[in-house]
C-alpha positions, 0 to 999 in steps of 0.5 A, spaced: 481 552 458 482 545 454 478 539 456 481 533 455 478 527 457 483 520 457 479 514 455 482 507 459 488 505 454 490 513 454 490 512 462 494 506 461 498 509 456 499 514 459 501 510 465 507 507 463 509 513 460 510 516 467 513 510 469 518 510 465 519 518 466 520 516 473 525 510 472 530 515 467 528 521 473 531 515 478 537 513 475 538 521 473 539 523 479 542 519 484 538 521 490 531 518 489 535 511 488 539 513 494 534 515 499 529 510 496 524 514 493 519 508 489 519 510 481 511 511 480 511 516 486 516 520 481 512 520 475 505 520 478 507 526 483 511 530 477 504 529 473 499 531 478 503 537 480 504 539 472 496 538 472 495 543 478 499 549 475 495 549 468 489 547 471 491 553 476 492 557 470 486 556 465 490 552 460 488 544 462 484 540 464 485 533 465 479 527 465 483 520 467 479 513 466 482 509 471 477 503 472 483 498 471 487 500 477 483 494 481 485 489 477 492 490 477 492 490 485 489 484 485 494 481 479 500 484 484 496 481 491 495 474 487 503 474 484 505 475 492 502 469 494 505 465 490 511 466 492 509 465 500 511 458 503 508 457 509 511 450 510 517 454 513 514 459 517 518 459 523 513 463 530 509 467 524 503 467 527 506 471 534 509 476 529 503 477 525 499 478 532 505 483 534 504 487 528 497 487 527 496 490 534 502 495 534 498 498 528 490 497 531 494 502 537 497 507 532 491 507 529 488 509 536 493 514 538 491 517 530 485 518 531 486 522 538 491 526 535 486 528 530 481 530 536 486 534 540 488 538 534 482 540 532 481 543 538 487 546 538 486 549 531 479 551 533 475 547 527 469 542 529 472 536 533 469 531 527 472 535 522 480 534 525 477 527 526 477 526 519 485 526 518 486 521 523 485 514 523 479 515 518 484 517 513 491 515 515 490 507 516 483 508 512 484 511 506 480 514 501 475 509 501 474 509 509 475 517 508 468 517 503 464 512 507 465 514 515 465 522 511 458 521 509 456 518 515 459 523 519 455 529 514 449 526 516 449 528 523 450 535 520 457 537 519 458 540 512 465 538 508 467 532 512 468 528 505 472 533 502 477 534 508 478 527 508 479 525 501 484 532 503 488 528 509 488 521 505 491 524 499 497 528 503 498 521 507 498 517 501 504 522 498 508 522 505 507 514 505 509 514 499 516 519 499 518 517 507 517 509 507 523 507 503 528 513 506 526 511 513 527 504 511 534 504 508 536 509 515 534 503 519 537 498 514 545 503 515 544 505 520 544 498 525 548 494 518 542 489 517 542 484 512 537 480 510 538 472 512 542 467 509 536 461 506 531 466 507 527 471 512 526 469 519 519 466 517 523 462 513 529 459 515 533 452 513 526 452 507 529 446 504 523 446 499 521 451 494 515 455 493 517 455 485 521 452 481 528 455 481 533 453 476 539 454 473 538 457 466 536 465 464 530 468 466 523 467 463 527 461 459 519 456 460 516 454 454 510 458 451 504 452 454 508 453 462 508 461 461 499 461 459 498 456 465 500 460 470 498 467 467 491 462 466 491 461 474 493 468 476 486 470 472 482 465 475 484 466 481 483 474 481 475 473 478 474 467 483 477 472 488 471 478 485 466 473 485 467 472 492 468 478 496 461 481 492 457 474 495 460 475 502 458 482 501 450 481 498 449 475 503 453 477 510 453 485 508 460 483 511 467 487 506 473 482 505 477 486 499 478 482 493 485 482 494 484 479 500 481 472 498 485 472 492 492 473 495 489 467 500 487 463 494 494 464 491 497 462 497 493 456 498 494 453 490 501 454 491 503 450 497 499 444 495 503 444 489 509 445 493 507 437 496 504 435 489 508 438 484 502 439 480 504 446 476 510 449 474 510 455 478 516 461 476 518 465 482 522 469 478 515 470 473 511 473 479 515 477 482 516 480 474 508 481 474 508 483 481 513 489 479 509 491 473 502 491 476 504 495 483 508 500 479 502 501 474 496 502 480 500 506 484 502 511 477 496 510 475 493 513 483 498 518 484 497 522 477 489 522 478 491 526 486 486 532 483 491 537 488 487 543 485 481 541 488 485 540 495 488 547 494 483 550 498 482 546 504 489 545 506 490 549 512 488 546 518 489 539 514 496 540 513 497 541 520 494 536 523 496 531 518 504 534 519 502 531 527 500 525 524 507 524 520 512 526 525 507 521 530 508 514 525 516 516 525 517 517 531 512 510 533 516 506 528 522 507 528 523 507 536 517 502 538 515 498 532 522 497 530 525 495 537 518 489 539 519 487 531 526 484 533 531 490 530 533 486 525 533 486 516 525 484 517 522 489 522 526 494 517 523 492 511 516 492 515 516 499 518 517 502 511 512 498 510 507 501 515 509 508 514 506 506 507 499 503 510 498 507 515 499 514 512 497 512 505 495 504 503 497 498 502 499 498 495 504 504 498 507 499 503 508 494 498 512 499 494 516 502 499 518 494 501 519 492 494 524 498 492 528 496 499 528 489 497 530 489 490 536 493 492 538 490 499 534 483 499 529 479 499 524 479 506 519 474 505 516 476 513 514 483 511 511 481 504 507 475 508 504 479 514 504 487 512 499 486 506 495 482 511 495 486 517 494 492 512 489 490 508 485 486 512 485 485 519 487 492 521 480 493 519 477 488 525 480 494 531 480 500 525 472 500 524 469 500 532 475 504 534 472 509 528 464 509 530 466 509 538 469 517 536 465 519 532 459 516 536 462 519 541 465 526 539 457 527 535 
């Protein structure tokens, strides 16, 4: 068998590569534009399954360096904040809590049934209990943290089985959000608010300077200093999150402080008009960088290590799936309001909580570069998904697993 270990600028080479294999497999075969399948799914997807077969075949094998990944989700997280107004935020806060405890009750209902299936299933309740709100709404960071706990009292291949789950969540997230959103968007005719979304109806002052002229027509010094405060503001943002952690032992992701930042130094330049900022700048890096993570996530999936634990996994992770459908579409949808907003959102929360969030940010940016812009979800799902879930997720995960032990 070959041996090839990639170093980091053959990873992002390689990247890039897959992103454009995906967008010419996109815009060849009208059904992954029509149903909304995000372009880095397809490349990274038909990647990590031609690396299974020649790994399965003795041919291949393929070692990635994938250290960048954390820098471009924090570039896409910092760029969405500037284009955030909260000026004209309408009632934000209401639906912000609406949709943060709509999440912390599927998160709930993920992890029972887990619990139940593994009864069913006849494997250890822990065990099952890894393929619920551990994996879905955790991902694999949550799937290796609580699976090392969960080891501890004993129980063999808990990590393993949830690394399993968050990676076939991470796929359906990611190949169902944006259909399911574009039913929603057909199926009731919605459309996207004239003058913005809901949170930003009537918004008289702009977030960025709009003018009439071409895209990127900005001199080379405006271009550098919104590149320079987008890097400052994500080192800042690193810094940050590791002192938080070192001095409280209290996890805020980077992403988080860096979108919030971002956030921040845009509306005070709203009212003093200190920088030029470019909404159309940021939504072009916003683009570049969830596609490259996401590519780069996907295409390093090692699914011939999954190979042998899927069984029971697939089972309770189909339950789990049709599970979030069923939720979103007939009860999210509704107490989001019905509308192009609550549409965009639900693709959204199909992504975070069978996957992660940089999966919703991809299915909500592939419907509203087709259909329209919705300033609401981009403002509340990164929040809910990245952030604040993890206030009702983690209590809820260490009362099952102190309760099942």
């Amino acid at each position: 068998m070959i041996n090839l270990d990639l170093n980091i600028v053959s990873t992002l080479i390689l990247a890039i590569v897959l992103c454009l294999f995906g967008n010419f497999i996109k815009n060849k075969f009208s059904i992954f534009n029509k149903v909304c399948i995000p372009t880095p799914v397809i490349g990274g997807l038909f990647f990590s399954l031609l690396i299974f077969i020649l790994r399965k075949f003795g041919i291949l094998e393929i070692t990635m360096d994938t250290s960048l990944m954390p820098y471009f989700l924090s570039i896409f997280f910092i760029s969405v904040g500037f284009c955030i107004n909260i000026f004209s935020a309408k009632g934000g806060g209401k639906l912000l809590f609406l949709y943060w405890l709509l999440c912390a009750f599927l998160g709930l209902f993920q992890n029972l049934i887990a619990v139940f299936s593994s009864k069913l299933l006849h494997i250890k309740p822990l065990l099952g209990f890894m393929c619920g709100s551990v994996s879905m709404e955790g991902g694999h960071g949550y799937a290796l943290a609580f699976g090392k706990t969960i080891e501890s009292l004993g129980i063999e291949n808990a990590c393993a089985i949830g690394i399993a789950a968050a990676t076939l969540g991470l796929i359906t997230g990611g190949l169902l959000g944006g259909p399911v959103g574009r039913f929603l968007i057909y199926k009731y005719d919605l459309k996207p608010l004239k003058g913005g979304s809901r949170l930003f109806k009537n918004n008289k002052n702009q977030n960025t300077i709009k003018t009439n002229k071409p895209k990127f027509q900005f001199t080379p010094i405006v271009f550098l200093e919104n590149i320079l405060i987008l890097l400052l503001i994500m080192n800042i943002s690193f810094f940050v999150s590791n002192i938080i952690n070192l001095k409280t032992n209290i996890i805020i992701p980077n992403i988080v402080i860096g979108m919030l930042l971002s956030v921040i130094i845009n509306n005070f330049n709203i009212k003093k008009q200190v920088f030029e900022f470019y909404e159309d700048l940021f939504e072009f890096i916003q683009n570049i960088s969830l596609d490259i993570f996401l590519t780069m996530a996907l295409m390093s999936i090692d699914l011939y290590a999954l190979s042998s634990l899927l069984g029971p996994i697939l089972i309770i992770v189909f339950f789990q799936v049709l599970f979030v459908l069923i939720y979103g579409v007939f009860i999210c949808f509704r107490v989001l309001g019905k509308d192009y907003d609550a549409a965009i959102m639900i693709s959204g929360l199909i992504g975070h909580t069978l996957g992660a969030t940089p999966n919703a940010l991809a299915n909500m940016s592939t419907l509203t570069s087709k259909y329209g812009k919705s300033e609401t979800a981009f403002l509340i799902v990164p929040m809910v998904g990245a952030f604040l879930l993890d206030a009702f997720s983690m209590p809820c995960i260490l009362f099952f697993i102190n309760f099942l032990k």
